[in-house]
C-alpha positions, 0 to 999 in steps of 0.5 A, a space after each residue: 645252161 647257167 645262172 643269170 643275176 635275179 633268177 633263183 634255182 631250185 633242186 627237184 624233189 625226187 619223190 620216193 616210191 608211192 610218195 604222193 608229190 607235195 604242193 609248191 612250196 613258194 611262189 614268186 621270184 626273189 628272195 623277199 618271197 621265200 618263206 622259211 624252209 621247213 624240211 621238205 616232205 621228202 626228207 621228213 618220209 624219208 626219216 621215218 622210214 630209215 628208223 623202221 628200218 633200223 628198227 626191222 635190222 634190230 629185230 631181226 638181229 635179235 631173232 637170230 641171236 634168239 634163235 641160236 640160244 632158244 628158239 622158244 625163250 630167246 625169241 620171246 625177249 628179242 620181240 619184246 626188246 623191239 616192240 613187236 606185240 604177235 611174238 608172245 604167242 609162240 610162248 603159248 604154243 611151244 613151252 619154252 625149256 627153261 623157267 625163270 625165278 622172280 626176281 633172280 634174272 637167271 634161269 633155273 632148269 625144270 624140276 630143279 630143286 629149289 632148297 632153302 637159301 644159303 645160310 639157312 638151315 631147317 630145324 631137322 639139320 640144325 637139331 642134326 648138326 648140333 647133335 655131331 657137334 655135341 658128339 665132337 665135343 664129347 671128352 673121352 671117358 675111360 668106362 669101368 665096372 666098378 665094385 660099389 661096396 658097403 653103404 653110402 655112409 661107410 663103403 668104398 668105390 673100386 674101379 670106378 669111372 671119372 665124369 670129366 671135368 666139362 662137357 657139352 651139357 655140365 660143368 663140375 664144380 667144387 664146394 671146397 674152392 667154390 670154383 669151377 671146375 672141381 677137382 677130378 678125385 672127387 668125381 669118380 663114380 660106379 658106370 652107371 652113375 655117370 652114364 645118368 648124369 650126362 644122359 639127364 644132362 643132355 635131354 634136360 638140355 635138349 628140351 630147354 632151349 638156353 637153359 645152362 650146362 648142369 653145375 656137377 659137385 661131388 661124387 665120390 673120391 677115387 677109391 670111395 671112402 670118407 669124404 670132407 664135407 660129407 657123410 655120405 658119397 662113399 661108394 660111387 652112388 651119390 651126386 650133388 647137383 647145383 639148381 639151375 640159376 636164374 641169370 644163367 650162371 654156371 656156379 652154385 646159388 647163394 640165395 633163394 631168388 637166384 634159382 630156376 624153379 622150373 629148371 629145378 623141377 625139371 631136373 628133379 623129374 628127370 632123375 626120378 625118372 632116370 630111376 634115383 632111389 632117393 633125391 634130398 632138396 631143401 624144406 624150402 625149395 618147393 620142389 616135389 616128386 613122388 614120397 620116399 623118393 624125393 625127400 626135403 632134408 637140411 642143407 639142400 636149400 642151393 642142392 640136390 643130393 641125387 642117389 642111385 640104388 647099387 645093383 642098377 648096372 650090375 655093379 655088385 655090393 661088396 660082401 
């Protein structure tokens, strides 16, 4: 068969398995007659089955993929990445091995421990790691049970120890030069007396958070005796001790308002506390603490003069 002029030939649509067949598209012969083709119905079927079909080849790709990592979890996501809505279930009916955090995208295995993030540390481990840094900070002092002779006024120091100059709680401080630090023969006391000092320091310290390093003055001179400036501080047993200033600074006050009080305070409890015999501040430094024991006394307004009995550790007054 072949073409002849005026006729129009028309390819058959081939209708696809229970396809109904569409109505004739056109009548009539010419080309004034045929209307604008659409796509044939066929071709439109045609379409949206191929894209089921695609997306059926998806799903199960993504099930077997889930398969092989998690039949429970993985075949989940991949029925949730394909729209299909009865996948879900099988969360309901088999737990699935792994649990997810929020937010992470990643997985977490069960009974795992979840503890606080990097860089965050609990109060206990930051009181636990200052306290190894304090411990590494600590300058090495050479202990000696010292002989603790005569009195305060007129005695003599043998075989004391030396508070070193820094540490991590004090500073010592010169009254001579005015500067930090002090010179180390004149901090030499009886073991005791040092051990006081920097157990104050420490817990002062530790129960006032920011509060500054304790300012150290004189103790004794090495071997004890008369000391410039002082009448006392012969035998190892007296120590002054600069109030805590108010702008944080580590060096003695010079005016009233410069100082802490309640740092003052606290400081001045603590070493009656610690057992001082008596402890010498200014008439008008406000301080207080039980009679006899803390006692106002001239040229203490910017001081405290802190004195431990002599036999506290077992140092024995020379006869």
């Amino acid at each position: 068969m072949s073409w002849r002029p005026g006729e129009l030939w028309l390819e058959a649509e081939v209708f696809w398995f229970r396809e109904a067949a569409a109505a004739p598209v056109f009548a009539g012969i010419g080309p004034a007659a045929i209307p604008a083709l659409a796509p044939p119905p066929g071709l439109v079927a045609s379409r949206v089955r191929r894209a089921a079909w695609e997306r059926r080849r998806h799903l199960r790709r993504a099930r077997a993929t889930a398969v092989a990592l998690s039949p429970a979890v993985m075949m989940a996501l991949g029925a949730l990445r394909s729209g299909a809505g009865a996948e879900p279930a099988v969360l309901l009916e088999d737990p699935p091995s792994l649990t997810f955090r929020v937010g992470t995208g990643l997985p977490v295995p069960e009974r795992t421990t979840i503890g606080p993030p990097p860089g965050h540390l609990t109060a206990a481990e930051a009181r636990r790691r200052e306290a190894a840094a304090k411990r590494e900070a600590a300058p090495a002092i050479a202990w000696h049970h010292a002989v603790s002779a005569g009195l305060p006024w007129s005695g003599a120091l043998a075989d004391g120890t030396q508070l070193p100059l820094e540490g991590p709680d004090w500073v010592t401080w010169n009254p001579v030069t005015d500067s930090v630090p002090n010179a180390p023969r004149r901090l030499y006391g009886t073991e005791h007396t040092i051990r006081e000092i920097m157990s104050v320091a420490a817990a002062y310290r530790a129960a006032n958070r920011g509060a500054p390093r304790l300012v150290v003055g004189d103790i004794s001179r090495e071997g004890g005796g008369p000391m410039d400036e002082h009448v006392s501080h012969q035998n190892g047993l007296d120590v002054d001790l600069y109030f805590p200033r108010v702008d944080r600074q580590l060096r003695a006050p010079v005016a009233p308002g410069q100082i802490d009080r309640g740092l003052s305070q606290d400081l001045v409890d603590r070493f009656v506390a610690a057992g001082a015999q008596m402890i010498f501040v200014g008439f008008g430094s406000g301080l207080r603490g039980p009679s006899g024991v803390v006692i106002p006394y001239a040229g203490h307004e910017y001081h405290m003069h802190v004195r431990f009995p002599p036999s506290a550790d077992g140092t024995r007054p020379h006869e």
